[in-house]
C-alpha positions in Angstrom: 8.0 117.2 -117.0 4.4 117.8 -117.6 2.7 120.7 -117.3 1.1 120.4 -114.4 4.1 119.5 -112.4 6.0 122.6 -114.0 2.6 124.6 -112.9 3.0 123.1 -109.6 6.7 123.9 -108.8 6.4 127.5 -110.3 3.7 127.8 -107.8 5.7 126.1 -105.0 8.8 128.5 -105.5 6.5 131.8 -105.5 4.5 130.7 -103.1 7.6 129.5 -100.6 8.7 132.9 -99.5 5.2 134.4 -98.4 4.7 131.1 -96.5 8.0 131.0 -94.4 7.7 135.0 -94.6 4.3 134.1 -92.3 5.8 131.3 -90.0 8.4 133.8 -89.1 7.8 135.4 -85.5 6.3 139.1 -84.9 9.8 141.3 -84.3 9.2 142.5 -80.6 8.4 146.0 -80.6 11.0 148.8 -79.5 11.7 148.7 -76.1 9.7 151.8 -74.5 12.2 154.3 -72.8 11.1 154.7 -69.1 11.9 157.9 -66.7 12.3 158.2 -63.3 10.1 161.4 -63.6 6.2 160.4 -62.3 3.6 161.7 -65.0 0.9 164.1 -63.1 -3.1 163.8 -63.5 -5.2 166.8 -64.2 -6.3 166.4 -60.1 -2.6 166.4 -58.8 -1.8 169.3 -61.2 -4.6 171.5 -59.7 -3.3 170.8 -56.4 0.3 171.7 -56.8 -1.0 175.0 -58.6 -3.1 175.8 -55.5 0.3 176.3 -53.5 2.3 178.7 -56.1 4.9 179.6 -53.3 6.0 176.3 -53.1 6.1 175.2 -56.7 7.8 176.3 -60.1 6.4 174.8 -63.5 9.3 174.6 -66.3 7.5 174.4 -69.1 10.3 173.3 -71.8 8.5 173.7 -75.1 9.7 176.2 -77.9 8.1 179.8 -77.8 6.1 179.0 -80.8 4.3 176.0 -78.5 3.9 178.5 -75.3 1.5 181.0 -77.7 -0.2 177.9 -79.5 -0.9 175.9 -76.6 -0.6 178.4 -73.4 0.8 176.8 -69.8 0.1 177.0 -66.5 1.3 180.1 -64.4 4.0 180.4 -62.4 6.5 179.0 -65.2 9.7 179.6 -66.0 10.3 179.3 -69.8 13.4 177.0 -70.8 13.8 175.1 -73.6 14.9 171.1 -73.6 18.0 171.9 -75.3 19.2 174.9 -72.9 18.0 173.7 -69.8 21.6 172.4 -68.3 23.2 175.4 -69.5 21.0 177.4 -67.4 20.3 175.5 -64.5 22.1 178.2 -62.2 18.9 180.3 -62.6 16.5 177.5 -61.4 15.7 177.8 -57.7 16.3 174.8 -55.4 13.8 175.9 -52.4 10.5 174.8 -54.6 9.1 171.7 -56.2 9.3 171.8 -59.6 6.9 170.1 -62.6 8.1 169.9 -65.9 6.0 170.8 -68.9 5.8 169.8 -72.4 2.6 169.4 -74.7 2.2 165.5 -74.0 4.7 165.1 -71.2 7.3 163.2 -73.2 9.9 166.2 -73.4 9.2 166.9 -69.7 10.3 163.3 -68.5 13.2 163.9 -69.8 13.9 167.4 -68.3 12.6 166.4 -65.3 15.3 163.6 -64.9 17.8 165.6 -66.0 16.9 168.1 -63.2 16.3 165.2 -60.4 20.2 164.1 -61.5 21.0 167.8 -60.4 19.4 167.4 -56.6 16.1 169.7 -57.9 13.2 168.3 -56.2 11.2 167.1 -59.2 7.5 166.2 -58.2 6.4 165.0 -61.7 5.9 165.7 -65.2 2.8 167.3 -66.8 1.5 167.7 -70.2 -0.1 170.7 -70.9 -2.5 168.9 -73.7 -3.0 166.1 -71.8 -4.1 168.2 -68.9 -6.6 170.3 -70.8 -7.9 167.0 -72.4 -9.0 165.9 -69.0 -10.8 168.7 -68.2 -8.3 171.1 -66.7 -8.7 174.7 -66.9 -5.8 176.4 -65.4 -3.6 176.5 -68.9 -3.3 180.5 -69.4 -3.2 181.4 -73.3 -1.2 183.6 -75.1 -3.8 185.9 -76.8 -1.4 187.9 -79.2 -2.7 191.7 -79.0 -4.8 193.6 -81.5 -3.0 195.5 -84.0 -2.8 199.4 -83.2 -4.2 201.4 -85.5 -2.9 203.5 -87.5 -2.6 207.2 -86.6 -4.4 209.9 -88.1 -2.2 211.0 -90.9 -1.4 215.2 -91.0 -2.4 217.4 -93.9 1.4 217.5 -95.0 1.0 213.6 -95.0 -1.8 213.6 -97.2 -0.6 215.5 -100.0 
């Protein structure tokens, strides 16, 4: 063979792979996981919170997330993971929103909780809500540190 037909096959067995690697089509991307659970806007949150007799917010997030990102009041604190374990304290006669930062945890809890016969109006995220201009997340302002107390004259020596 000649060297330009060896130049040519080399370059035809190389090249091969990245063409049929390009002809190939796109893998379709994971199918999205949808909930029953409704997501709620910023106006549909303000309106529920107008009527805090008649609602409950479970906000689901770790402790850590409640004094990073605040919620909304009138919420009862239950992490994902514990919520069907303590589903006996959650009461029946209110509407109840589910609460995570961007509303994917609260889906979740929420259909969970619908499964159970709770009336679940929707899902909120507490991010999400801010984002849009709400104002009714409360934050966790962590207090000041005391100060120290005078110490005696026996303490001093």
């Amino acid at each position: 063979m000649n060297k330009i037909v060896k130049a040519f096959v080399l370059i035809a067995a190389f090249a091969a792979p990245a063409v049929f690697a390009q002809n190939q089509p796109a893998k379709a991307p994971a199918a999205e996981v949808k909930y029953k659970t409704p997501e709620l806007n910023r106006a549909q949150v303000d309106e529920w919170l107008a009527k805090p007799d008649k609602v409950l917010f479970i906000d689901i997030r770790r402790p850590d997330e409640l004094i990073t990102f605040g919620s909304f009041p009138v919420f009862l604190s239950i992490q994902l993971a514990d919520l069907e374990k303590n589903i006996a304290f959650i009461p029946k006669d209110r509407s109840i929103i589910t609460v995570s930062n961007h509303a994917n945890r609260a889906f979740r809890a929420g259909d969970l909780l619908s499964s159970k016969g709770f009336k679940v109006v929707g899902a909120a995220g507490s991010e999400n809500y801010e984002q849009t201009g709400g104002t009714a997340v409360t934050k966790i302002v962590k207090p000041a540190p005391k100060p120290e107390a005078p110490k005696t004259e026996a303490e001093k020596k």
